[in-house]
ROGUNU-653300 format. One record per residue: y, z, x of N, C-alpha, C in turn; residue in one letter. Coordinates in steps of 0.02 Angstrom, whole numbers, padded with zeros to 5 digits, always signed. Layout:
BEGIN
YZXYZXYZXA...
***
This chain:
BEGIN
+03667+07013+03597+03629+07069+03625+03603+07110+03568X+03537+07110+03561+03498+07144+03516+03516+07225+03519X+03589+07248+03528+03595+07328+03510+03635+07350+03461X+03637+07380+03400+03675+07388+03342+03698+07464+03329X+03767+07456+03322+03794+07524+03282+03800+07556+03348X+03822+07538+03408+03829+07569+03460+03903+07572+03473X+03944+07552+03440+04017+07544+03460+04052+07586+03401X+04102+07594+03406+04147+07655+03345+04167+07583+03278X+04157+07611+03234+04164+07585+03175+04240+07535+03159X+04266+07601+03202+04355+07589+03187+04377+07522+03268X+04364+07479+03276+04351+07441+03328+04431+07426+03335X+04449+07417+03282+04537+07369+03304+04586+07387+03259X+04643+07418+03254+04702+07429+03207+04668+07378+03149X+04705+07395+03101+04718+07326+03027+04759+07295+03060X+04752+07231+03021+04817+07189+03041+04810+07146+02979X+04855+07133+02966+04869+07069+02905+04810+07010+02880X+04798+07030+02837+04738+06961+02798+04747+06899+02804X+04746+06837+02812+04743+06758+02804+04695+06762+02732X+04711+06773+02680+04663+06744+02622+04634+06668+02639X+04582+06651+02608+04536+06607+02612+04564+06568+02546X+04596+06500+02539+04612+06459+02492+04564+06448+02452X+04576+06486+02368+04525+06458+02308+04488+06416+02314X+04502+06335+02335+04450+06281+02345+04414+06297+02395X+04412+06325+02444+04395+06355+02505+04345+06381+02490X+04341+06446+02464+04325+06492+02430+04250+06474+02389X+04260+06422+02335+04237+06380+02298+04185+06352+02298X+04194+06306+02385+04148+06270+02419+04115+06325+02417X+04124+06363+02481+04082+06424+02492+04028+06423+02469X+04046+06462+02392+03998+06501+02346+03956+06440+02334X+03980+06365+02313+03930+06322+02298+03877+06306+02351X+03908+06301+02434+03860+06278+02477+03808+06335+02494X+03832+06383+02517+03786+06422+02526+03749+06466+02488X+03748+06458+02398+03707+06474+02376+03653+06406+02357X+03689+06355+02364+03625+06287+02378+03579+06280+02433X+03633+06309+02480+03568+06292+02541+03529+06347+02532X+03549+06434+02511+03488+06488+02522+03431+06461+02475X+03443+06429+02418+03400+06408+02360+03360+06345+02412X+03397+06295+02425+03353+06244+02456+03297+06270+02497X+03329+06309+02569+03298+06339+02627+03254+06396+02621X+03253+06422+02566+03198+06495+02558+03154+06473+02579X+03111+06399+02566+03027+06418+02598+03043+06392+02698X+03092+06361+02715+03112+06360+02772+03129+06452+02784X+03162+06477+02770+03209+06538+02790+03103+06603+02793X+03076+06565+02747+03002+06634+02738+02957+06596+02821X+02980+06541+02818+02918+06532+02882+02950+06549+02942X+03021+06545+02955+03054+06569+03015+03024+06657+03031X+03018+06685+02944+03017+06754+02969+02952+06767+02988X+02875+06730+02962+02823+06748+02987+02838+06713+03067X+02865+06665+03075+02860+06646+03150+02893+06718+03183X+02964+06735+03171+02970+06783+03209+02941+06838+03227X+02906+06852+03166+02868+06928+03186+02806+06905+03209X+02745+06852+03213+02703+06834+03260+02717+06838+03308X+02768+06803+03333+02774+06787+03413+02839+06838+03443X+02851+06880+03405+02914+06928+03431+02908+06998+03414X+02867+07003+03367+02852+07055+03313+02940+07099+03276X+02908+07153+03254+02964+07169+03204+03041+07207+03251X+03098+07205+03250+03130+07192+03153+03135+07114+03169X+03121+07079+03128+03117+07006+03124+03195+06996+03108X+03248+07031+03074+03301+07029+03063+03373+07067+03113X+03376+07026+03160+03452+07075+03211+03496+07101+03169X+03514+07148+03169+03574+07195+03146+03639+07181+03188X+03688+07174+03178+03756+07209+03222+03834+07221+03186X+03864+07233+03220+03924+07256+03176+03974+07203+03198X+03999+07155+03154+04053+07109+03178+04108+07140+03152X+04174+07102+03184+04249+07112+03150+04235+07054+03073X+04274+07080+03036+04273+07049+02955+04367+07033+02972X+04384+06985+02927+04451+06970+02915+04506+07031+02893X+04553+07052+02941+04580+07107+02938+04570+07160+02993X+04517+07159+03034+04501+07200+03070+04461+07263+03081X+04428+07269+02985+04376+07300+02985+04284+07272+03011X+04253+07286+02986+04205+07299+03011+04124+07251+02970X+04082+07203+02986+04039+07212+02925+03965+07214+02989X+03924+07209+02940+03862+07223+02977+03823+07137+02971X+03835+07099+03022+03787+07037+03025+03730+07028+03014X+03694+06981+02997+03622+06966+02995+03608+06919+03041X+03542+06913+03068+03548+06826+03106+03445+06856+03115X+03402+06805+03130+03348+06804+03152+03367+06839+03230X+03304+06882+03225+03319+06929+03323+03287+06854+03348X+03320+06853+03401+03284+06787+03476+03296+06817+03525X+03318+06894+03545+03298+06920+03596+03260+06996+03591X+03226+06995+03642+03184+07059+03656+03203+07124+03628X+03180+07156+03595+03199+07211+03571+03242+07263+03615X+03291+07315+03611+03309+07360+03663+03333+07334+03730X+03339+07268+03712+03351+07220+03790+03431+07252+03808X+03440+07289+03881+03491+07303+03896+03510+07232+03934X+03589+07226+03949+03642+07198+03955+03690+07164+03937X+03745+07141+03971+03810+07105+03938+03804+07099+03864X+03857+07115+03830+03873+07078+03771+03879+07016+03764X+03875+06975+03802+03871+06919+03786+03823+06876+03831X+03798+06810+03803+03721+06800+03807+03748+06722+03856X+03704+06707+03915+03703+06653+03946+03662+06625+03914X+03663+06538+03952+03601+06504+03916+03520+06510+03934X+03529+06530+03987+03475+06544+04027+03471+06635+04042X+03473+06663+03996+03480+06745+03979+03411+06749+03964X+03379+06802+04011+03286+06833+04012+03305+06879+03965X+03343+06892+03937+03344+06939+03869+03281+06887+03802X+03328+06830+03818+03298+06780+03750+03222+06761+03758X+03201+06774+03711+03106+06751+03684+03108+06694+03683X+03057+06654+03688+03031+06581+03690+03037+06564+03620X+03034+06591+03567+03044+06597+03515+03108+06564+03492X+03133+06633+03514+03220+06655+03517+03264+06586+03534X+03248+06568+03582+03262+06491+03642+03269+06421+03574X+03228+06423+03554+03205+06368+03509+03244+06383+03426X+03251+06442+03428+03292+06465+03361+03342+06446+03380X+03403+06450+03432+03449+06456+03471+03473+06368+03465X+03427+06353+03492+03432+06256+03517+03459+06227+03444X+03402+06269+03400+03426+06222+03324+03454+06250+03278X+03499+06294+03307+03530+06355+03255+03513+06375+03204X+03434+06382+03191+03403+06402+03152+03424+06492+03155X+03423+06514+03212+03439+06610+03195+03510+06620+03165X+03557+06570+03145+03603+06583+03104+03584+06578+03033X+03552+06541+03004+03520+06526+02926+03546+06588+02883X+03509+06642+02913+03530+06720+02850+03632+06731+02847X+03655+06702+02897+03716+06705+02889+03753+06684+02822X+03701+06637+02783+03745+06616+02711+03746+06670+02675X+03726+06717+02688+03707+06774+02630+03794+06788+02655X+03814+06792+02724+03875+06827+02698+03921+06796+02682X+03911+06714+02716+03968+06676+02674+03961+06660+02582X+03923+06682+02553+03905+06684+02496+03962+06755+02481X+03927+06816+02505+03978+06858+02491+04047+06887+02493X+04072+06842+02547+04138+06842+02562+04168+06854+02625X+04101+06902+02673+04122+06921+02711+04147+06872+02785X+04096+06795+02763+04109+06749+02803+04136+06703+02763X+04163+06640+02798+04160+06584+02762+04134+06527+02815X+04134+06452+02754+04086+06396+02791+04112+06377+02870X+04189+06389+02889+04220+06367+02932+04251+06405+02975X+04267+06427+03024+04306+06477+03056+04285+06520+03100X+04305+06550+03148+04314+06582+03209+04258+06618+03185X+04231+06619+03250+04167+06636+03277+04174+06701+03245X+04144+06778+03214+04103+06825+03207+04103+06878+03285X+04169+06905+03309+04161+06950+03355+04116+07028+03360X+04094+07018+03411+04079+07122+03426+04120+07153+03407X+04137+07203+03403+04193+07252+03404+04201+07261+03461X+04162+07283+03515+04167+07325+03599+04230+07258+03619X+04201+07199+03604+04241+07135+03630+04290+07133+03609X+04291+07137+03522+04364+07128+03502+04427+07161+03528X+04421+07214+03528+04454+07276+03559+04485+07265+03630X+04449+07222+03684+04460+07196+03751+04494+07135+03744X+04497+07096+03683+04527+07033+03690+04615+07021+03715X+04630+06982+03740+04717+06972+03770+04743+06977+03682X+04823+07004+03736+04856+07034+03663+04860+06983+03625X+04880+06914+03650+04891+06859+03610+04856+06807+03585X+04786+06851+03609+04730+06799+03547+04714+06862+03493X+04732+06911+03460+04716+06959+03444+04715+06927+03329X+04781+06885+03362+04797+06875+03284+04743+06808+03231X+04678+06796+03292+04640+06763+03255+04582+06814+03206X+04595+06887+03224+04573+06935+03184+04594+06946+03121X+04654+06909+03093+04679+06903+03028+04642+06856+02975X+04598+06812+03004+04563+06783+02980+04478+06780+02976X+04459+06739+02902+04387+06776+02892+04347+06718+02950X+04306+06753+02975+04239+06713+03027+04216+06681+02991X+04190+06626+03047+04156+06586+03000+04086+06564+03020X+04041+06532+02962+03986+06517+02988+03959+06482+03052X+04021+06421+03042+04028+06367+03105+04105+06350+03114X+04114+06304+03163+04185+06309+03176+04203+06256+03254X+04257+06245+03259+04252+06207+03334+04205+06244+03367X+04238+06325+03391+04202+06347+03455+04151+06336+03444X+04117+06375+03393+04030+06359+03357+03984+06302+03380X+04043+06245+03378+04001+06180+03400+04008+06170+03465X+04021+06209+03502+04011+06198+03586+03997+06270+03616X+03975+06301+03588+03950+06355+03614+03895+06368+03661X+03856+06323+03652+03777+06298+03710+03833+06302+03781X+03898+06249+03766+03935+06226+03826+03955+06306+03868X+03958+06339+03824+03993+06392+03830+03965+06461+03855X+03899+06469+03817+03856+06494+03858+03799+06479+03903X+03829+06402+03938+03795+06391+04007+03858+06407+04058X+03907+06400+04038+03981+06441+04085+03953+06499+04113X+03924+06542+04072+03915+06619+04080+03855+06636+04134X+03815+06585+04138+03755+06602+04184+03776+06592+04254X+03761+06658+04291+03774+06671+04360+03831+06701+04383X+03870+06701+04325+03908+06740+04316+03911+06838+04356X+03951+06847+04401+03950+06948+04407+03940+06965+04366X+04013+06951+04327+04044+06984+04253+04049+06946+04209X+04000+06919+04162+04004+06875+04117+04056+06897+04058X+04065+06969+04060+04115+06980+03978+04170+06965+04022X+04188+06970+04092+04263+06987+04113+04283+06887+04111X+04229+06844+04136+04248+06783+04115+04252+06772+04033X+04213+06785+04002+04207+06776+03944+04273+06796+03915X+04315+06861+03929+04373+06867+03885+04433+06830+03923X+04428+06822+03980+04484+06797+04010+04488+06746+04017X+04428+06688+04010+04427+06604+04022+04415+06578+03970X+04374+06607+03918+04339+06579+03877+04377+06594+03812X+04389+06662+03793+04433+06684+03731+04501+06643+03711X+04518+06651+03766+04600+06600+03755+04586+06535+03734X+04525+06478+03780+04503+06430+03759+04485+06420+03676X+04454+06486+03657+04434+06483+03598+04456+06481+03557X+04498+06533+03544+04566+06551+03502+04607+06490+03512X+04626+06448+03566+04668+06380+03546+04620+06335+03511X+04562+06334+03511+04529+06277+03467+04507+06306+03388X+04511+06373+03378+04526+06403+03316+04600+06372+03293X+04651+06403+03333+04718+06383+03313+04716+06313+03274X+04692+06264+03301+04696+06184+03320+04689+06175+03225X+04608+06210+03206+04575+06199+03133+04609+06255+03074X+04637+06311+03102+04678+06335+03056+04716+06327+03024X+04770+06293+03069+04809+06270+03052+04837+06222+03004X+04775+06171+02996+04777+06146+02926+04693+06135+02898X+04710+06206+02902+04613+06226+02858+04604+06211+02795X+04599+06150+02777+04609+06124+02703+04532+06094+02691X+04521+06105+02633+04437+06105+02586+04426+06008+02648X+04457+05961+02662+04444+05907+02674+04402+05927+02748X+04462+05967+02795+04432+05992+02868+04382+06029+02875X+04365+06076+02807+04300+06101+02822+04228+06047+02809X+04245+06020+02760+04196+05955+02763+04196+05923+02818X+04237+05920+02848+04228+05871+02903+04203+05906+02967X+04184+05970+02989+04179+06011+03035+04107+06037+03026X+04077+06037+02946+04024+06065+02913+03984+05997+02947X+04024+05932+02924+03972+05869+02934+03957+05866+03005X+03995+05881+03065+03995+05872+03113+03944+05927+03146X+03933+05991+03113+03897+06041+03121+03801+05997+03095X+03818+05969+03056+03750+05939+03010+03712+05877+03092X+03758+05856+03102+03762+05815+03148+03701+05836+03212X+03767+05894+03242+03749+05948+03309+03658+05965+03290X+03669+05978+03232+03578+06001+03218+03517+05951+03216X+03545+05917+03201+03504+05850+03201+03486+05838+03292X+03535+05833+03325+03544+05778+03366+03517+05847+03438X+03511+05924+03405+03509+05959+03471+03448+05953+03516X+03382+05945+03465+03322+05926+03494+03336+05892+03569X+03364+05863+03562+03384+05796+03640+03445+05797+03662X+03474+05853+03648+03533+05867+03719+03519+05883+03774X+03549+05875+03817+03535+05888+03883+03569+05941+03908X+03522+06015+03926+03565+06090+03960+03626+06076+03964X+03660+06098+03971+03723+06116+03994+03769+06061+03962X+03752+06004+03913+03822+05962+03905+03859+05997+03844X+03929+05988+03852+03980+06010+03805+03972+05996+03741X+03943+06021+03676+03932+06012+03621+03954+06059+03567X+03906+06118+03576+03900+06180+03538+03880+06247+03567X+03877+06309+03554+03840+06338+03587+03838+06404+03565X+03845+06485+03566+03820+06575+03573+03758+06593+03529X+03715+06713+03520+03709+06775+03498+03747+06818+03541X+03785+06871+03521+03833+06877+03596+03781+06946+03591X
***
């Protein structure tokens, strides 16, 4: 949802860090300062596309949870309507999203500016999705402790998120499903890659992400793959 800086800064107690393992770490800085170097003249034509057919800020703002429970400010290409009121979180079939937006979305092209933060630390290549704050704050007590760890660019949930936000359409209350059906789901398939989050599993989750992009052109709505902008 294209609205920023609307929630209190202070979103969730601290809670304990998960440091990001040196090799971990490592990758990081190497991949995603290769791909911003590769992708710049990709990353300059996304932005004249956006502001032609969407006009300005060509760049969404919002405030995610960072590892620990503070706070950072996201980047991503806007793919929905400016000032667009509703839900925090986005169906697949959401009249918020631009035709534009739709097609950024399919090929996860409106994530791209995200290396800037896994470059800086605030993300990394692998790991739990990048929460709201309004959301974090609502989540069950016992998915709370995937906030100890840093978000990541991509990640299981990441790669079935399409699946995930076609759940949401038609939905009353899409956040009240979303935290109660979907969060727990999530947080166990975080658990699943945490658990032995070693430099080998993120390669293997990154490749599988390389995959999803390739192959999204010709999925078919609604099948279980990948999928969210919340």
């Amino acid at each position: 949802m294209d609205i920023t800086d609307r929630v209190p800064r202070q979103a969730l107690p601290p809670v304990d860090i998960v440091r990001v393992a040196l090799g971990r770490r490592v990758l990081d800085i190497v991949v995603a300062s290769t791909l911003l170097l590769l992708l710049a003249p990709l990353l300059g034509l996304l932005v004249l596309l956006v502001r032609a057919t969407s006009g300005p800020p060509v760049i969404f703002r919002q405030r995610r949870i960072r590892a620990g429970g503070g706070e950072f400010t996201l980047y991503k290409f806007r793919t929905m309507r400016e000032s667009s009121a509703g839900p925090g979180v986005t169906g697949s079939s959401d009249s918020r999203v631009t035709g534009t937006g739709r097609l950024l979305r399919r090929l996860s092209l409106d994530e791209l500016p995200q290396l800037w933060h896994v470059l800086r630390g605030d993300m990394t290549l692998v790991g739990p999705r990048p929460e709201v704050p309004d959301l974090a704050r609502r989540y069950p007590p016992e998915c709370r402790w995937v906030f100890r760890h840093r978000p990541g660019l991509t990640g299981p949930c990441q790669l079935r998120s399409h699946a995930y936000a076609a759940q949401l359409d038609g939905r009353p209350d899409p956040e009240g499903y979303y935290l109660t059906v979907l969060v727990p789901e999530r947080v166990a398939l975080d658990a699943q890659f945490l658990s032995h989050a070693t430099v080998g599993n993120v390669v293997r989750v990154a490749a599988r992400t390389v995959l999803y992009v390739l192959t999204a052109p010709w999925e078919r709505v609604g099948r279980h793959d990948r999928g969210g902008e919340a």
